[in-house]
C-alpha positions as CSV (number, residue, x, y, z in Angstrom):
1,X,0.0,0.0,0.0
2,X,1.0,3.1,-1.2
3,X,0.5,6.8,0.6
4,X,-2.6,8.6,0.0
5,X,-2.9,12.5,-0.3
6,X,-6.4,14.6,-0.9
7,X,-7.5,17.1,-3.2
8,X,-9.9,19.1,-2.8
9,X,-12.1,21.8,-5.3
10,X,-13.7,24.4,-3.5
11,X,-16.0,26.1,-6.3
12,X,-18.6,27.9,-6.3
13,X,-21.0,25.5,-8.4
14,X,-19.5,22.5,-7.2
15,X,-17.4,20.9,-4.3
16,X,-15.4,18.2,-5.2
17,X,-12.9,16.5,-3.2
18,X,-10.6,13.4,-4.7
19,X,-7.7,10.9,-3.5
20,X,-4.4,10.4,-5.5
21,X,-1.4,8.3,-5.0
22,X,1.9,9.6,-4.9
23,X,2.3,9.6,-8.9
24,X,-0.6,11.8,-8.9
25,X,-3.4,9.4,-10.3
26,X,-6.7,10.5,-9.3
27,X,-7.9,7.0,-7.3
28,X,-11.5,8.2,-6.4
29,X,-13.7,11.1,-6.4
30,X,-17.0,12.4,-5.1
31,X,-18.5,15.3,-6.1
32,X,-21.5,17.9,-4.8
33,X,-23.4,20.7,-4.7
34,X,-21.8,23.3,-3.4
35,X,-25.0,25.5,-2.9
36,X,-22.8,28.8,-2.1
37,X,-25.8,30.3,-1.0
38,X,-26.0,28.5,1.8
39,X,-23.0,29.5,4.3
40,X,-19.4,28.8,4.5
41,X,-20.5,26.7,8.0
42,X,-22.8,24.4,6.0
43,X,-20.3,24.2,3.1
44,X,-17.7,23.2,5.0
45,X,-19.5,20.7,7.0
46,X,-20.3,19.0,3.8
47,X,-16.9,19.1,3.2
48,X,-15.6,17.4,6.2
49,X,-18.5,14.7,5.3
50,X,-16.6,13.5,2.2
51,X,-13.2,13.8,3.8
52,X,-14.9,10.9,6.3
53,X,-16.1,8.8,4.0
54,X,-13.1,8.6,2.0
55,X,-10.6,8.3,4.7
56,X,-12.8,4.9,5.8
57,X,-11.4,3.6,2.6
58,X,-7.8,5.7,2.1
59,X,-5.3,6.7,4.8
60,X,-4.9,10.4,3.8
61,X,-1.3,11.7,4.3
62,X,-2.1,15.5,3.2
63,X,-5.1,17.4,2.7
64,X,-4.8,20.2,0.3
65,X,-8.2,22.8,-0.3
66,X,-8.2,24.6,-3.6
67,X,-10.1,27.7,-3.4
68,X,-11.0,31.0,-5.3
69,X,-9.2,34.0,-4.0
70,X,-8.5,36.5,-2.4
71,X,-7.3,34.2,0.4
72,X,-4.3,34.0,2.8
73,X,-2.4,30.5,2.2
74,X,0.0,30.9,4.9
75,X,-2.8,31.1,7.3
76,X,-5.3,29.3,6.0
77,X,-8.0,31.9,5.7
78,X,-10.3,31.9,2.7
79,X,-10.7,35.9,2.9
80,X,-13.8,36.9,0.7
81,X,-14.1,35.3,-3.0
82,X,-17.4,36.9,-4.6
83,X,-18.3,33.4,-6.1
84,X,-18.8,32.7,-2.2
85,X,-21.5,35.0,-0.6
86,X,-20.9,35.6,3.2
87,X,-16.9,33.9,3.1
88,X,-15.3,36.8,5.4
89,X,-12.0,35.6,6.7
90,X,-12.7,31.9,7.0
91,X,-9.7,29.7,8.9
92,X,-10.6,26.5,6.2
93,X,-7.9,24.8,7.2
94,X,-7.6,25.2,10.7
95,X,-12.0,24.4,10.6
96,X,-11.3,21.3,8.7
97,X,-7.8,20.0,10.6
98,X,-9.9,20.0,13.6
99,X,-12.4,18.0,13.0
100,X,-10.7,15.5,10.5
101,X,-6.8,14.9,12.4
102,X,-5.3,15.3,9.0
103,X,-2.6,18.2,7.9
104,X,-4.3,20.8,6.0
105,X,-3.3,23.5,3.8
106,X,-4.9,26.0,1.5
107,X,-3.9,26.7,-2.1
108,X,-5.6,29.2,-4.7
109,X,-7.4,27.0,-7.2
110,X,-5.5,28.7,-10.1
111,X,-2.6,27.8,-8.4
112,X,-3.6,24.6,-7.6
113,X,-4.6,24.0,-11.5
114,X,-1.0,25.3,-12.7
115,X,0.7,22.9,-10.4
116,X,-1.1,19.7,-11.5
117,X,-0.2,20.9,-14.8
118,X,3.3,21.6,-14.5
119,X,3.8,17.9,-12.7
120,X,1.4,15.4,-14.9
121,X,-0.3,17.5,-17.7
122,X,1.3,19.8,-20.1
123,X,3.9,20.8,-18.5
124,X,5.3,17.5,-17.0
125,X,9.0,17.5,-17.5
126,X,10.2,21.4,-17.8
127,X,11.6,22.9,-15.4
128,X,8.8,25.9,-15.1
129,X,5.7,26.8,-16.6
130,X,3.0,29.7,-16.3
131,X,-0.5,28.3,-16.4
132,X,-3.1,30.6,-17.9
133,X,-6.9,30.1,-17.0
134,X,-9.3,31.8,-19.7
135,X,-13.0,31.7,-18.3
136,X,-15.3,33.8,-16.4
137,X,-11.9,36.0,-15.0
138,X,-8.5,35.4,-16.1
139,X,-6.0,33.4,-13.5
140,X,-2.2,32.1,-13.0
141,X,-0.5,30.5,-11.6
142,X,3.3,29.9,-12.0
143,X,5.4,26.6,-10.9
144,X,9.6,26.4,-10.7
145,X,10.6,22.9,-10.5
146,X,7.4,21.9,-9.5
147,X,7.1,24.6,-6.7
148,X,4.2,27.2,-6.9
149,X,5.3,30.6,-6.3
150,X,2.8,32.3,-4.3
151,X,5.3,35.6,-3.4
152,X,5.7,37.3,-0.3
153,X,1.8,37.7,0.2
154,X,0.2,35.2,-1.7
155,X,-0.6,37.0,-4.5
156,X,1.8,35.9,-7.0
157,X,0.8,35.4,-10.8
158,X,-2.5,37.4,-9.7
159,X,-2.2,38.5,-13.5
160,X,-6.1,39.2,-13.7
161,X,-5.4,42.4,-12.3
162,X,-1.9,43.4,-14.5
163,X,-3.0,46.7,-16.8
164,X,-2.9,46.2,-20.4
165,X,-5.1,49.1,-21.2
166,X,-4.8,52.4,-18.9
167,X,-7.8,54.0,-18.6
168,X,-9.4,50.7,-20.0
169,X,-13.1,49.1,-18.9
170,X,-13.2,48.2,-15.5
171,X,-14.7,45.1,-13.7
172,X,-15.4,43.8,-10.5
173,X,-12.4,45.0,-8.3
174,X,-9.5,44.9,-11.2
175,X,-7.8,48.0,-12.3
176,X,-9.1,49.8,-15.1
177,X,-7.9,48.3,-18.3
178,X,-6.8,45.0,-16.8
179,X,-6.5,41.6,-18.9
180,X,-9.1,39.9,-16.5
181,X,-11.4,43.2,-18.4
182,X,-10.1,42.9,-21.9
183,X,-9.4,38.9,-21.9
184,X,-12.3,37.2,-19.8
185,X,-15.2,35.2,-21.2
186,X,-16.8,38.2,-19.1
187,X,-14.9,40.7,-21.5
188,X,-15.8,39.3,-24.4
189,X,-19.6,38.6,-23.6
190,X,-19.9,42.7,-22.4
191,X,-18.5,43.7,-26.0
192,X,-20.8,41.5,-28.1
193,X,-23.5,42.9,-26.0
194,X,-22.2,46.6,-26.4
195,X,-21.9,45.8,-30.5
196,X,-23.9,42.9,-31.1
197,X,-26.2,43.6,-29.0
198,X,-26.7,39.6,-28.2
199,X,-27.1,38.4,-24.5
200,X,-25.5,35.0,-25.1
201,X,-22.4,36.1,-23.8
202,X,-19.0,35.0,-25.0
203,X,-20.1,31.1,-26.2
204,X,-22.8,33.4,-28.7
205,X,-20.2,36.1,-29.9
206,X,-18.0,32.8,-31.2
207,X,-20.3,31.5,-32.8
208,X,-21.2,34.4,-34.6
209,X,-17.8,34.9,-35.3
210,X,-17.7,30.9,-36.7
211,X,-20.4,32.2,-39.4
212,X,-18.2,35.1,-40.5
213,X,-19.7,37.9,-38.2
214,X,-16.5,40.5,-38.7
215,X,-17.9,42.8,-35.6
216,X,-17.8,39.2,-33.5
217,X,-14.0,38.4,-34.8
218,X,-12.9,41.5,-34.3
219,X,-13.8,41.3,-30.6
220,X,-12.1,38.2,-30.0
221,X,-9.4,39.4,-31.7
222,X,-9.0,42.1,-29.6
223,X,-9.4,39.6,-26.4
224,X,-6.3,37.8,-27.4
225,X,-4.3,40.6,-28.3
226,X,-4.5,41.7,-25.0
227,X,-4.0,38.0,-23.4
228,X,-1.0,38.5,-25.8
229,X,0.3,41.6,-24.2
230,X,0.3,39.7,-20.8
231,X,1.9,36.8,-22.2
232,X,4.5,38.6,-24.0
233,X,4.8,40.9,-20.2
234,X,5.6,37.6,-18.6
235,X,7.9,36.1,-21.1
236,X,10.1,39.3,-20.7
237,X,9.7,39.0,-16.6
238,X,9.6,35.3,-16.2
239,X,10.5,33.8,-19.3
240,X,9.2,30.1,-18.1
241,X,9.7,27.2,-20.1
242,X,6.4,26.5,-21.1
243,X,3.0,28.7,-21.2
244,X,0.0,26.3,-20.6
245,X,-3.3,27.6,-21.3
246,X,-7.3,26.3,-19.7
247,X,-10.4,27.9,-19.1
248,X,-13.7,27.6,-20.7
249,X,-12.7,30.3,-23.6
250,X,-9.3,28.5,-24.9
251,X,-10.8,25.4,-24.1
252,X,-13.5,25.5,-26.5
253,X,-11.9,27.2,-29.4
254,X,-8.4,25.4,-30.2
255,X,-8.1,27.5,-33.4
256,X,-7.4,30.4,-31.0
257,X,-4.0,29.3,-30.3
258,X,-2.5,29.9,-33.3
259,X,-4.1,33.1,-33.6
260,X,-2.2,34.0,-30.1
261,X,1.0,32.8,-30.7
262,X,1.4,35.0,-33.6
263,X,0.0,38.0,-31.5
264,X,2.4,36.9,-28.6
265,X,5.8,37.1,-31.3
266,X,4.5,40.5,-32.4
267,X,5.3,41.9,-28.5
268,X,8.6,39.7,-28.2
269,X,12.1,40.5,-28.6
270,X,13.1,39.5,-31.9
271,X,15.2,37.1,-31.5
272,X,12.8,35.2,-29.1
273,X,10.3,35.1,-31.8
274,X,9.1,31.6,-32.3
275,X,10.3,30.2,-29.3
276,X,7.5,30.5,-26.6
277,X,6.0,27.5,-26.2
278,X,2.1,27.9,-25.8
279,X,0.1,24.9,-25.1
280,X,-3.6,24.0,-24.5
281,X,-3.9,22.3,-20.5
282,X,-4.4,18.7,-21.2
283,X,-6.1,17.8,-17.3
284,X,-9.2,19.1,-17.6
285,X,-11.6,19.4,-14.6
286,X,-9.0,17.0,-12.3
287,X,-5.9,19.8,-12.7
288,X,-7.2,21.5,-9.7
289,X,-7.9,18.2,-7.8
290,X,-4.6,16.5,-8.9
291,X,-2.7,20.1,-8.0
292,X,-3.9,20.0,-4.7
293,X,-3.3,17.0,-3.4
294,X,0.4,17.3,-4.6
295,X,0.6,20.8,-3.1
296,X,0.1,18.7,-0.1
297,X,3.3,15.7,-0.8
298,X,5.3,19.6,-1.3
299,X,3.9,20.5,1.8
300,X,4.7,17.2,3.5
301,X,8.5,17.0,1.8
């Protein structure tokens, strides 16, 4: 018998929680509701419900929670995501080590999906990568030798918030003109409601744009010049080994990747034209579970 280490999704449609072994194969998983609506205290008992039944069949090593930011890792404190109504400063993990006897640490959920990426999806094998989520915000998460680094605060590789546009749109709490505004589903959806005036959000402006509607193209086209612009900012900060990209939006429309990697060279030094690496994230729905449960064997080593 092997060692057994826990991952856990915190989200705010669903709450899933999985066992891995050491390689980082997903062994078992159970999945819920997560009914945000309803209170961290009855979310979190839920929780602690599947962390029971599944430690009747594995002996758990490691727990590792996965959760939407803002949150404090070192401390454990889920702080207030707005996918989660009424989460103010939350100690998750010293709630759930209580009650359960098992080491327990917090990890953003971008964070955790870059790390399951960078040790058994696309990035298994380099020595860094930057992952990229594309959905209803923009996330990252970056991952030296198979390390997250989360900064001096936590915040590292927050790159929803980095300014492409000065003066830009705003959303949510983001700086005006920020890639999470410009490169979002969310960003994309607004614009083909401002000039399309559709109320499909971004899933209708590509279609449109798949029957030849220029105005849609032209807004997603501008959504990946600015994901471009903060690609091409982190190649020239970072320069990691390998850019790995998820999310609903570059999910669902592979044909946007060639389209960004030409937008990315047009930002780069010329003589590192070509050589960024972009690649479409390759575990799905588990990257977060996987991530976290080896955030935990990190954790534990």
């Amino acid at each position: 018998m092997g060692n057994y280490y826990m991952g856990i999704d915190l989200g705010g449609t669903n709450l899933r929680v999985g066992v891995t072994d050491e390689q980082g194969h997903l062994l078992q998983v159970m999945q819920i509701p997560t009914i945000a609506t309803s209170g961290y205290t009855s979310i979190i008992a839920r929780m602690i419900d599947l962390i029971k039944e599944l430690t009747d069949t594995y002996k758990v090593e490691t727990i590792g929670i996965g959760s939407p930011g803002p949150l404090n890792p070192f401390d454990g404190i889920v702080m207030s995501p707005p996918n989660l109504p009424g989460w103010k400063d939350v100690p998750i993990t010293e709630i759930v080590q209580k009650e359960v006897s098992i080491p327990t640490l917090l990890i953003n959920d971008a964070d955790a999906a870059a790390l399951g990426e960078a040790m058994y999806g696309a990035g298994k094998g380099k020595q860094s990568s930057f992952y990229i989520t594309v959905s209803t915000g923009v996330g990252g998460g970056y991952v030296l030798q198979n390390k997250i680094v989360q900064g001096e605060h936590g915040y590292g590789a927050e790159i929803g918030n980095m300014i492409i546009k000065p003066n830009g749109p705003k959303h949510a709490n983001m700086n005006a003109g920020s890639l999470e505004a410009l490169a979002s589903g969310t960003a994309i959806g607004r614009e083909g409601k401002a000039r399309l005036g559709i109320e499909g959000g971004a899933k209708e402006v590509f279609a449109m744009a798949d029957e030849g509607n220029q105005a849609a193209i032209a807004i997603i086209s501008e959504a990946m010049d600015a994901l471009a612009i903060g690609i091409a900012n982190l190649v020239h900060t970072l320069d990691p080994s390998v850019f790995i990209l998820g999310g609903g939006v570059m999910n669902a429309q592979n044909e946007l990747f060639s389209l960004l990697r030409k937008k990315v060279d047009g930002y780069l030094y010329e003589g590192l034209r070509g050589k960024v690496v972009i690649k479409p994230a390759v575990l799905g729905d588990h990257a977060g579970l996987i991530g976290a449960a080896m955030a935990g064997i990190n954790e534990k080593n």
